[in-house]
N, C-alpha and C positions, 0 to 999 in steps of 0.2 A: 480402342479405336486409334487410328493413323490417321495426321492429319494433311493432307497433299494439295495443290496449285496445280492451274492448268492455264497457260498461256495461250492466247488465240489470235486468228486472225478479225480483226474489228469488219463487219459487216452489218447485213439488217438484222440477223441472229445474233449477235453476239458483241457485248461492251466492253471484255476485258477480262481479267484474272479471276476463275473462277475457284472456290473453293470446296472440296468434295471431305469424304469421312471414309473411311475403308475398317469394318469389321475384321479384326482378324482372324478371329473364330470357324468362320464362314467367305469371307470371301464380298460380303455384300458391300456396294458400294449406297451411298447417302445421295440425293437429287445434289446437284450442286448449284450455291450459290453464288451472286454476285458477290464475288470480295473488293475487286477494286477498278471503277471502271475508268479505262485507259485505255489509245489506241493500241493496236500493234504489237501488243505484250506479249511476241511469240518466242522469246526463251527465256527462260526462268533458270535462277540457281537457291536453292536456301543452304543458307549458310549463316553459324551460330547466331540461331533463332531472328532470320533477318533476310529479309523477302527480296533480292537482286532482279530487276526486269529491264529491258529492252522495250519502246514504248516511242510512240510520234505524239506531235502535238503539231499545231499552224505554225512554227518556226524552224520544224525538223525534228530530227532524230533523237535520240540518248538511250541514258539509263537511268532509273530509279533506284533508291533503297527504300524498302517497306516494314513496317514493323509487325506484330500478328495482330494490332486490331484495325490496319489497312492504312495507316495513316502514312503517307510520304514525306521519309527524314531528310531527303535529299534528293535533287535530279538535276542533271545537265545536258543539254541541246548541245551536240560539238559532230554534227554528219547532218547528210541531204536526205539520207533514205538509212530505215532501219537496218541494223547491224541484223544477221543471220545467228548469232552465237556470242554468248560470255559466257566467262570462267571468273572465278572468283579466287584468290591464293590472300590470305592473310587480309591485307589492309587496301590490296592492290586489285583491281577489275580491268579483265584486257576480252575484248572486242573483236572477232572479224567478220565483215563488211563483205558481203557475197556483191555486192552492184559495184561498189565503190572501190574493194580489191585491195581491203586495208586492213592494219592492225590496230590495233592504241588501246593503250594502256594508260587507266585511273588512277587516281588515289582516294579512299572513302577514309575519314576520319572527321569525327565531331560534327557529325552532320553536316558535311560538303565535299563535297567531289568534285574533283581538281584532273584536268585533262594532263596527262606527264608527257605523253608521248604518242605519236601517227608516224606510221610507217603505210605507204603506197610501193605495195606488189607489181600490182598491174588492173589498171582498171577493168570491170569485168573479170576478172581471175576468179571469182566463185570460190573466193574463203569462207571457208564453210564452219568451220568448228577451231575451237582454243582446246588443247589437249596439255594438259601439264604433268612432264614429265620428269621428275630429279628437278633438276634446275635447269631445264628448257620449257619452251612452247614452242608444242608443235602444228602448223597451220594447213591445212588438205587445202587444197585449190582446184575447184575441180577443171577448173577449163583450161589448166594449166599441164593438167596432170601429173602434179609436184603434190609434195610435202616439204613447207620450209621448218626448217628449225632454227628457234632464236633463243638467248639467251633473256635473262628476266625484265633487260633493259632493250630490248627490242632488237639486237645486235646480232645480225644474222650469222649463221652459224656455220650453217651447211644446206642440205635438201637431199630429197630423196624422191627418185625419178620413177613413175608407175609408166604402164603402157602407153602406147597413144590412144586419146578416144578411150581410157578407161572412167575417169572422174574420180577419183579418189573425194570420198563425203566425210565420212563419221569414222572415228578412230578410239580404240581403247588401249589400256594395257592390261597388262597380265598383273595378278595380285600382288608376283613376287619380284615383279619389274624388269624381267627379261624378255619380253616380248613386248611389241605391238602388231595390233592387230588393224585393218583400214578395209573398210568395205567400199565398193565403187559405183556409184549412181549410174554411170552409163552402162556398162561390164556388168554389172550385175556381180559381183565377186569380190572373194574374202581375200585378203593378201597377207601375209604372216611374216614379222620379221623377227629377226635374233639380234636384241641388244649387245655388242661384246667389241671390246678396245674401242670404244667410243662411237660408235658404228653401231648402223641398222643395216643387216643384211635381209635379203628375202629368203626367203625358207620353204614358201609354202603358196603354191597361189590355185583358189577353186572356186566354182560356180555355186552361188547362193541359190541358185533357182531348178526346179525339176528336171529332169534329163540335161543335165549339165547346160541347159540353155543361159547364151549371153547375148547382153546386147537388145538388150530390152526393155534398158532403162525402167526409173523409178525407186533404187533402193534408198533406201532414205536412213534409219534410225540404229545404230549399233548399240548396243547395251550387253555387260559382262553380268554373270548369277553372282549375288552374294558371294557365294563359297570360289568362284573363279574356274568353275569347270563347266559353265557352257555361254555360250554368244548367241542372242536375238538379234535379230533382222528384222527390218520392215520392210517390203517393195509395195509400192502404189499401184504402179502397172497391171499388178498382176492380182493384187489384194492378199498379201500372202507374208504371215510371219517363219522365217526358218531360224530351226533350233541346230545350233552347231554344238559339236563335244570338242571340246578344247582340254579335256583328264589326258589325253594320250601325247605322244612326242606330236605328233602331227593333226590338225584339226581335223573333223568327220562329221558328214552332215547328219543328224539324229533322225530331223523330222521336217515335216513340212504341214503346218497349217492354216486353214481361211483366217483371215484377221477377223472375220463374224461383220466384215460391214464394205464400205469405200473409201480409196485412200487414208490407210492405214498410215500414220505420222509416228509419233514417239511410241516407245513403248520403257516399259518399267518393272524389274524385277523388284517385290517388295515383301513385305513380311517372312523376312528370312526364307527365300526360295519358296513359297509357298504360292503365290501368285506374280503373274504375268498383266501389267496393265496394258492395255493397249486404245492408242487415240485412232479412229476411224473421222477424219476430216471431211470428207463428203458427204457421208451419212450419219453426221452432227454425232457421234456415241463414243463412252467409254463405257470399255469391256474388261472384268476381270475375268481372267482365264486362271484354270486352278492348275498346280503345278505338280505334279508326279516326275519326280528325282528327273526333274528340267523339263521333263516332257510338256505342252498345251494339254489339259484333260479338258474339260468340260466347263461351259462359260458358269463363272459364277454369279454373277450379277450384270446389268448393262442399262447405261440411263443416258438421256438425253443431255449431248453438251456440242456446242454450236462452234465448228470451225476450231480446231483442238488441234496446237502443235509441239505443246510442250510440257513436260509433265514432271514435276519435283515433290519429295513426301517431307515432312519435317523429319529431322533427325536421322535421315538417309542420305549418301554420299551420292550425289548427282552428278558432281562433275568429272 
């Protein structure tokens, strides 16, 4: 059994970080329980055995540190409205702020976490995701339609310029660190760059959605296979997870399947390429989907979980 967290949005459904069980055998998932209840907890990271959340309270915003039997070793209120995204890199936790158009970067040790550092983008800039790359972070902005990159101490570096009106959201790398890859919320589309002389060039740019349709907003969740040869999608819009092949020089869309519900949020490769999670937010469920050499096959399991936008397994590489 695999043990995974589910970050929500706090409504009359739903209190906070819920905790599920995933059969590896089969594919089934466990009813999930209330593991910790807390507003806002809609990203999660685990990392060496230790539960990172994003979380409101009546004073504002932060992040917690949780342990595995739910207890909170640490939290700090330091924003007005919750942060969109953390990452987590050794002792240090950095933040970006989709309202407020910010970075900042923690310190967790000895149970307390200590604000280092805030960097202000641009308000509203719709930084979306902490992407850590060698020794950068890289920051999607979607209303910007930038890519910043900074150095570990928040010290801007450079950026990388997508279309206008594309949104650039959720960003991965490649296993072997020559690529990144940026999907885009507005555009609906994959953008593929080549890491080399310290530069990201674009390489590759395609439409995530059927008959090469853009501009349809709602993509939302990028996630790489264990083994690094294919890319999951989410879009809301449309309800619809795509399977890209990223084995070849150039990416190829594989496949294209229903997410099984409404607004379709995170999704999650787990049990060594064997299934596919997937958060449906509208229609309260997660769905394991079973996984044939990348492909979506056949749902394996699917239960009731309320407002679901973030999904982390113990002992798996989330960020």
């Amino acid at each position: 059994m695999i043990t995974g967290y589910v970050g929500t949005y706090t409504s009359d459904l739903s209190e906070g970080i819920y905790k599920i069980e995933l059969d590896e055998t089969n594919g089934h998932l466990s009813k999930p329980k209330l593991f910790k209840k807390v507003n806002n907890s809609k990203y999660l990271a685990w990392v060496d055995n230790l539960l990172y959340a994003l979380y409101d309270d009546e004073s504002g915003s932060g992040v917690m540190v949780i342990d595995k039997n739910g207890n909170t070793l640490a939290s700090l209120i330091y924003e007005n409205v919750t942060s969109a995204h953390l990452g987590v890199k050794g002792e240090y936790i950095y933040t970006a702020n989709y309202h407020e158009g910010t970075v900042s970067k923690l310190h967790y040790a000895n149970e307390k976490i200590t604000l280092i550092k805030k960097v202000t983008i641009q308000r509203k800039a719709g930084c979306h995701q902490i992407i850590f790359f060698k020794d950068m972070i890289l920051v999607p902005c979607l209303f910007m339609d930038k890519i910043f990159i900074y150095d570990e101490d928040l010290e801007l570096i450079n950026e990388i310029m997508l279309p206008h009106g594309s949104g650039p959201r959720h960003g991965v790398i490649s296993t072997d660190d020559t690529r990144l890859y940026i999907v885009t919320e507005l555009s609906n589309e994959l953008f593929t760059f080549d890491y080399a002389n310290h530069h990201f060039h674009q390489v590759h740019q395609i439409s995530i959605l059927p008959n090469y349709e853009t501009h349809k907003e709602g993509s939302a969740a990028l996630r790489i296979s264990r083994n690094g040869r294919k890319l999951y999608v989410s879009t809301r819009g449309v309800d619809l997870i795509t399977v890209v092949d990223i084995g070849a020089e150039l990416p190829k869309i594989l496949q294209f399947e229903s997410s099984g519900g409404k607004h379709p949020r995170d999704i999650l490769d787990v049990a060594n390429d064997r299934y596919l999670l997937v958060l449906n937010r509208f229609s309260n469920e997660l769905l394991s989907y079973k996984l044939n050499d990348g492909r979506l096959g056949i749902v394996s399991s699917k239960v009731e979980l309320p407002e679901g936008v973030s999904i982390v397994m113990e002992g798996d590489l989330n960020d």
